[in-house]
C-alpha positions as CSV (number, residue, x, y, z in Angstrom):
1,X,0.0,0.0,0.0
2,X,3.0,2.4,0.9
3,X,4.1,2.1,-3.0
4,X,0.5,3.1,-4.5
5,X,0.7,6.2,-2.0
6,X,4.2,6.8,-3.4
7,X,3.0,6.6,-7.0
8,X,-0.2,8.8,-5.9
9,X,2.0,11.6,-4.6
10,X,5.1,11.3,-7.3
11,X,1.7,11.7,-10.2
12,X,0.9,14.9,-8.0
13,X,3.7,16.2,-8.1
14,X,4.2,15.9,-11.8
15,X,0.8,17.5,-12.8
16,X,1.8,20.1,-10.6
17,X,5.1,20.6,-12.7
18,X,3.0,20.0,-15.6
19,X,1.0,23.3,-14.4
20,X,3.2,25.1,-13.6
21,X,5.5,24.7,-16.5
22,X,2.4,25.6,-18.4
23,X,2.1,28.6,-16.2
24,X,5.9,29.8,-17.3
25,X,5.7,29.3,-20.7
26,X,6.1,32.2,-23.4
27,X,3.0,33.0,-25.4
28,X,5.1,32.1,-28.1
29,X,5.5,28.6,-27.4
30,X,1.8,28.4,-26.6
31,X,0.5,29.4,-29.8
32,X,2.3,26.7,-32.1
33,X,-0.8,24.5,-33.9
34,X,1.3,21.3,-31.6
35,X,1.2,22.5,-28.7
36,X,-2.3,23.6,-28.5
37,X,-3.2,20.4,-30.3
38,X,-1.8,18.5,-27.4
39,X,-3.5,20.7,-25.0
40,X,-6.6,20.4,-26.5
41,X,-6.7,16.6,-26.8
42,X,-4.6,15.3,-23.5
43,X,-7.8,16.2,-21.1
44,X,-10.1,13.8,-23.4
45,X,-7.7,10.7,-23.6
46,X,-7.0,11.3,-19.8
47,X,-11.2,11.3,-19.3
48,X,-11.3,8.5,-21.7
49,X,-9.2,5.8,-20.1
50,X,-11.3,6.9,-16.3
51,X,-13.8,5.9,-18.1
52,X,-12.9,2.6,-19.3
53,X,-11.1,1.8,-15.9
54,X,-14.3,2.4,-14.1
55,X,-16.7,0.7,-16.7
56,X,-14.4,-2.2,-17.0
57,X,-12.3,-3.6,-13.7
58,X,-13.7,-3.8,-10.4
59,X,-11.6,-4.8,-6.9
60,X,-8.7,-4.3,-9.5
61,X,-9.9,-7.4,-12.0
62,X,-11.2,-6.9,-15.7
63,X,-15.0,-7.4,-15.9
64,X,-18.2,-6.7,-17.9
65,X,-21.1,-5.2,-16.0
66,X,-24.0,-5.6,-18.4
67,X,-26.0,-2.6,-16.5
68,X,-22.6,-0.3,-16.2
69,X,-22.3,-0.5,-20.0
70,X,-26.2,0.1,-20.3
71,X,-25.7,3.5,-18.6
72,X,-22.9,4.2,-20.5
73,X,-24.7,3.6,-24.1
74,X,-27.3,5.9,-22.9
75,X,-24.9,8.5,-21.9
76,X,-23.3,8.2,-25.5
77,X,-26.6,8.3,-27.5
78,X,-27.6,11.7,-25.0
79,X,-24.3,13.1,-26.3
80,X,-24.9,12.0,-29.7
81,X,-28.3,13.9,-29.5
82,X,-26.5,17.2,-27.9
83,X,-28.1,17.3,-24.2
84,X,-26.9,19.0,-21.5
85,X,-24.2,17.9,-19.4
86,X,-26.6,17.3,-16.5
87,X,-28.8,15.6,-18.8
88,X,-26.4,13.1,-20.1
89,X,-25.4,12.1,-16.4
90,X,-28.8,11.5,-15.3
91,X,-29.4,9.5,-18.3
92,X,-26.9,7.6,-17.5
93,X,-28.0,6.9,-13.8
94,X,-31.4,6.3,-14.3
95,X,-30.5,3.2,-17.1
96,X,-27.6,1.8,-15.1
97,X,-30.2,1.8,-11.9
98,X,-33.1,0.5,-14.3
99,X,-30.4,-2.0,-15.7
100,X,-29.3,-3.2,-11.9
101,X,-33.2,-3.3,-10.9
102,X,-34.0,-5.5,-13.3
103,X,-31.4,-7.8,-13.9
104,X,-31.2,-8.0,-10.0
């Protein structure tokens, strides 16, 4: 346990660093097309693979949960159809708790 709060705090430490070199770089470095690229697309691949570590491993083990995946096809057809934020997440509750209800 003392290495995952070692690797906790070392990660910390780098998105700090990560910030705050962001923080001290020149505008000029900022505005190249990569850069902003890279800034644009790191947050979605970072939300991306918390989503699929949450939808698929549980008590650290890969698995398929029929009504976790059920609330997550109704969150992607509410963004597919442009709805809120708010909107997308309750979708996505109610058909996962639907889901559990009736497949027990």
């Amino acid at each position: 346990m003392t290495t995952l709060w070692w690797a906790i705090a070392l990660v910390c430490l780098g998105c700090y660093a990560l910030k705050l070199a962001g923080l001290a770089m020149p505008r000029k470095v900022l505005d190249q097309p990569l850069v902003r690229r890279f800034a644009e697309l790191v947050p979605v691949a970072l939300l991306a693979a918390l989503v699929a570590v949450q939808m698929f491993s549980a008590n650290g083990e890969l698995t398929f949960d029929l009504p976790r995946t059920a609330g997550l096809g109704a969150a992607v057809i509410a963004l597919l159809l442009r709805a809120p934020f708010l909107v997308v997440l309750a979708a996505a509750a109610v058909v996962t708790a639907l889901a559990r209800l009736i497949l027990g």
